[in-house]
N, C-alpha and C positions, 0 to 999 in steps of 0.2 A: 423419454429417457428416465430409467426410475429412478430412486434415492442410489443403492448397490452401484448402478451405473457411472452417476455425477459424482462417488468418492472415491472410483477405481481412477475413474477420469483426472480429479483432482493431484491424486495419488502418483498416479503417472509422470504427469506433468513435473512435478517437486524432484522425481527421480530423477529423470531429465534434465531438471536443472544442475542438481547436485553431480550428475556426470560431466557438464559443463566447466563446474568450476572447481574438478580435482585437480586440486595440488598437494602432495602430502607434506611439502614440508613448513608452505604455509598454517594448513590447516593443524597440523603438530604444533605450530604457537597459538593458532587466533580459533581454534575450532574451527564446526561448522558452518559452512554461509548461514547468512540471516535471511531465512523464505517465510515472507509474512503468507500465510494459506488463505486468509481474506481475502489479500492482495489477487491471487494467483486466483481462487474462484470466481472473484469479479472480472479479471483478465481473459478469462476461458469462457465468460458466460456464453456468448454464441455460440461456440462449440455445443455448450449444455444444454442447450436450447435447441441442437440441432439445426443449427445453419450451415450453410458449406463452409467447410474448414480445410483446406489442403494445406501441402505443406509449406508450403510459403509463407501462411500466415501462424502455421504452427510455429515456426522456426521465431519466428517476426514476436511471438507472444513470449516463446523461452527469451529472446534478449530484451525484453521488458522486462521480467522478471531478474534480470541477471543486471538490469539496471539499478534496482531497489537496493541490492543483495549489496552493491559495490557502497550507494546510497548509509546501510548500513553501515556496512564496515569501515568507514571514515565517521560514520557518527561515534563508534567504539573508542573513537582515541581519546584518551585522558588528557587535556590540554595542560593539566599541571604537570604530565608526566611524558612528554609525546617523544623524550628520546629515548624513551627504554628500547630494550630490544624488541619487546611485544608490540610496544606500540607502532615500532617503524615498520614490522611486519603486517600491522595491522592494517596502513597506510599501504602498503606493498598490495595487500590483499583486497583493498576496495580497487587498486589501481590496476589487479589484474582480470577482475570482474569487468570491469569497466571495457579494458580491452580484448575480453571473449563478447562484450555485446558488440562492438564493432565488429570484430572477426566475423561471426555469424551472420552478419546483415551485411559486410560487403561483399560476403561471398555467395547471397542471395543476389548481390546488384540493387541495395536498396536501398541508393546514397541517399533517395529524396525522406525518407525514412528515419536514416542514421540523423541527416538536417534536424529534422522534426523534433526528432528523441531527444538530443541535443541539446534544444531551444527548449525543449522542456523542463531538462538539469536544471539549466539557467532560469529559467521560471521559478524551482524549487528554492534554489540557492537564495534568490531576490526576496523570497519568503520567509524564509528563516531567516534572514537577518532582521527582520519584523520583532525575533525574539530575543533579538540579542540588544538592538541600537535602545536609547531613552526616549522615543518618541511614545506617544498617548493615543494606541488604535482604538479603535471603540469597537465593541464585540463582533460586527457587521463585518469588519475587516480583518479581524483576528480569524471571525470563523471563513471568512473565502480566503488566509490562507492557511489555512490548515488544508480545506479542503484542496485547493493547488497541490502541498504537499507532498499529502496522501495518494493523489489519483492523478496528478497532471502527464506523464506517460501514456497510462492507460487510456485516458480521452484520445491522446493524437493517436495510438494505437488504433482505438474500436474507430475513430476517424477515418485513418484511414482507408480500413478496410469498408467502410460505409457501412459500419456496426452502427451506425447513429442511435436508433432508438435506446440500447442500452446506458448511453452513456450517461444519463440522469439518474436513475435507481446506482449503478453502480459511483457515481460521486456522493451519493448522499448516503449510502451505505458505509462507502470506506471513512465518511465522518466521523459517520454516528458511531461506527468501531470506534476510530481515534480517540473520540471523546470520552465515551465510559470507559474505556481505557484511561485513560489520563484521571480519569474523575474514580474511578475504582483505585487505583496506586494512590491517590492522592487523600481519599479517607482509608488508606493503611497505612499512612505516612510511607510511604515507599519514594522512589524516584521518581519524579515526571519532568515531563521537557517542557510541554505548551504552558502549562500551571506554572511551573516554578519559576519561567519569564516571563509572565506574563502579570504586571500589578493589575488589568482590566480586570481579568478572573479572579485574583485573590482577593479582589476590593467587594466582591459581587458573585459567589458562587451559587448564590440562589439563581441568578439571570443565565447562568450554564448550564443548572440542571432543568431550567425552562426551556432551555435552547433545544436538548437534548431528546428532551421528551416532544415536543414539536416536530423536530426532524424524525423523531421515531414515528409519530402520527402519521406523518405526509407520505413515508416510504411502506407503511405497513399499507396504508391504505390504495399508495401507487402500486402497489405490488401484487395485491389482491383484485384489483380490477385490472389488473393489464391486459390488454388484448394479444399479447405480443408473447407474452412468456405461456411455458404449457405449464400445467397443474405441479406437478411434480418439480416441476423449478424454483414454481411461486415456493410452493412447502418446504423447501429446501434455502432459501431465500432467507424467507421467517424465522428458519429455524436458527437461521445466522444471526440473525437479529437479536433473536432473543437470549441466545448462549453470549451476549454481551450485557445481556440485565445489568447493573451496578448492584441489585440487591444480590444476586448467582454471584457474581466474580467476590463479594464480600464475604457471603457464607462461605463460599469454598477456601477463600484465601483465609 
């Protein structure tokens, strides 16, 4: 599959979702869903790579992504402000994302699925509180949850479709996003979420951007010897990789 193919592919996908979760009168308060495209290219990688993909498991990848989207959209509420009208729509609007991923997946028949996705919320949720309570994680634990986070979905997803081999380049991928992400907002003084609760990171940002650069080493170099991905994947992989540089997102910011 060439470069042209895996962005049309990409592309596709986002529309798809975005058809999913029309509501206009939502979207008239709270905009757009939130479609992380990282998210969604890591989600699709089988596809990209040309494995069997039918519809089942297509349908099965759109309510992952329409998991994140709801995921989102309850992160959007302003807790200082959460009875405005924005915001309860806001609420309204993660809440109805949430309920087009169960639509779509019971009407595949794929309670064991819905189970799974489910227990994986809850896996997120149990994480994030990581960033809220006074406890003292040490980097190790900070960084498996982020990465939970970021990807825990998508693991039981490629799961259970017995996508297995993907499932390690794409968790250490949506990291490494996470992270120079957070670490690029966070030298433009910008908003960040892991950073700004987290005292491990602020005491020790030298030990992040070691973290950072290591996960980048491990995944460029998994990624280039894979026996599994074709060429034009790898390239296309990398190229994701590196369009998160923290020195690119600085310049351009």
């Amino acid at each position: 599959m060439n470069e042209a193919l895996i962005l049309q592919h990409v592309e596709t996908y986002k529309k798809n979702i975005l058809m999913q979760l029309q509501q206009n009168t939502l979207q008239k308060y709270t905009g757009k869903p939130v479609i992380d495209e990282d998210r969604l290219f890591f989600t699709i990688l089988p596809l990209l790579n040309e494995e069997i993909w039918d519809k089942s498991v297509e349908v099965s990848a759109i309510a992952v992504s329409l998991i994140f989207s709801a995921l989102a959209a309850h992160d959007l509420v302003k807790e200082e402000n959460a009875t405005a009208k924005t915001q309860q729509l806001q609420v309204l609007a993660g809440d109805y994302y949430s309920g087009r991923y169960y639509q779509l997946l019971a009407k595949e028949n794929k309670i064991d699925l819905i189970q799974q996705l489910s227990n994986s919320v809850a896996i997120i949720t149990e994480h994030k509180s990581r960033f809220y309570d006074l406890e003292d994680y040490t980097l190790e634990q900070l960084m498996q949850s982020i990465q939970q986070i970021e990807s825990k979905p998508i693991e039981r997803f490629l799961e259970y479709y017995s996508y297995h081999e993907y499932v390690f380049i794409m968790k250490e991928a949506l990291l490494l996003a996470a992270l120079k992400k957070e670490l690029a907002a966070f030298e433009k003084n910008e908003k960040t979420f892991y950073i700004s609760k987290s005292k491990t990171f602020q005491m020790d940002m030298g030990a992040l951007r070691r973290e950072i650069e290591k996960i980048e080493y491990t995944l460029v170099q998994d990624v280039r010897t894979s026996e599994v991905l074709c060429e034009s994947l790898k390239d296309a992989i990398l190229e994701r990789v590196s369009k998160h540089s923290l020195e690119k997102q600085l310049r351009e910011g």
